[in-house]
C-alpha positions in Angstrom: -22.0 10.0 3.2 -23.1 6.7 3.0 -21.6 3.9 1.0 -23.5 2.8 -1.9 -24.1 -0.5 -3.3 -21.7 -0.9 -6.4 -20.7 -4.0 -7.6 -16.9 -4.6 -7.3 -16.4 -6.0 -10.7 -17.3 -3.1 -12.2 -14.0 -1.5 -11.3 -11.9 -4.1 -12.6 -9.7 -2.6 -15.9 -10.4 0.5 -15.0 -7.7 3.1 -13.3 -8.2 3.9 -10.0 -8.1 7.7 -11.1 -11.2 7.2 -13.5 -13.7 5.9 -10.6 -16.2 8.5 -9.9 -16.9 9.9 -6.6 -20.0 7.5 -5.6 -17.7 4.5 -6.3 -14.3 6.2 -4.5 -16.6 6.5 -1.6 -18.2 3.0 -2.3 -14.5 1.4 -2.5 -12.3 3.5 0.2 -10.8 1.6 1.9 -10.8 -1.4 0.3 -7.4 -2.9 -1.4 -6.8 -3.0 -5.0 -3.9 -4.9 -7.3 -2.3 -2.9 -9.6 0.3 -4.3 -11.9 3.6 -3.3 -11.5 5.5 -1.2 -13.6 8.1 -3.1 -15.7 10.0 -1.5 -18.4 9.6 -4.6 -20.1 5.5 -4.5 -19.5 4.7 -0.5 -19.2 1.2 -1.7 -17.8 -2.2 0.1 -17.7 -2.4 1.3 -14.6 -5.6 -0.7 -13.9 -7.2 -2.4 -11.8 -7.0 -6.1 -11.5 -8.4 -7.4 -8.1 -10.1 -5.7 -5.3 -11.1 -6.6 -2.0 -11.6 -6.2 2.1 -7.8 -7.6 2.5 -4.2 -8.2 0.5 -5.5 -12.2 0.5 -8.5 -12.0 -1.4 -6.4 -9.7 -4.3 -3.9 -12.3 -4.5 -7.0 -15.6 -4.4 -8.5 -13.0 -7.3 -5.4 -12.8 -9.3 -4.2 -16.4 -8.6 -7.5 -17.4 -10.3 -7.1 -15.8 -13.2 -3.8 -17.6 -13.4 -1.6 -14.1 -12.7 1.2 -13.8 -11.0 0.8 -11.5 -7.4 4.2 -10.5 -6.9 4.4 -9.1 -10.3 1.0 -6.4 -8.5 1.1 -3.8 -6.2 -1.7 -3.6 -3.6 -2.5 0.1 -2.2 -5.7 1.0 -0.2 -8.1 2.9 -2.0 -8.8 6.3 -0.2 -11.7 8.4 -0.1 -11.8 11.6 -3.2 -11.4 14.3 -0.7 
C-alpha cells in the first residue's frame, strides 16, 4: 500500500490509537512524543510532536516551550 499524503499536524492531540488506517500507514514509522505518565499529570495519551527522527520531536516540543524529558518517543507501526 502506498503512503498517502496527510499532513502531520493533523495528528497532533490526538491518541495514537484513534488514527485511522490511511494515516497509520501514512505515519509508520515515523516517531511520535507522547507525554509521560505522572501521577501528578495523568496525561492524555496524545500526541504532541511527530517526525522522521527523536531530534525533530524534541526541536517541536522545545518550540512550544515543553519540556522533552518529561515525553516518551515510540515509533509509530503499521495497523497490521
Amino acid at each position: 500500500m502506498g503512503r498517502a499524503q496527510i499532513d502531520a499536524t493533523a495528528v497532533i492531540g490526538r491518541a495514537p490509537e484513534e488514527l485511522s488506517i490511511t494515516e497509520r500507514f501514512a505515519f509508520a514509522g515515523k516517531w511520535v512524543a507522547l507525554e509521560r505518565y505522572s501521577p501528578q499529570t495523568l496525561p492524555l495519551r496524545t500526541i504532541e510532536a511527530i517526525g522522521s527522527t527523536v531530534t525533530e520531536c524534541v526541536e517541536q516540543l522545545r518550540s512550544r516551550g515543553a519540556d522533552p524529558a518529561k515525553f516518551e518517543f515510540i515509533v509509530l507501526t503499521p495497523p497490521y
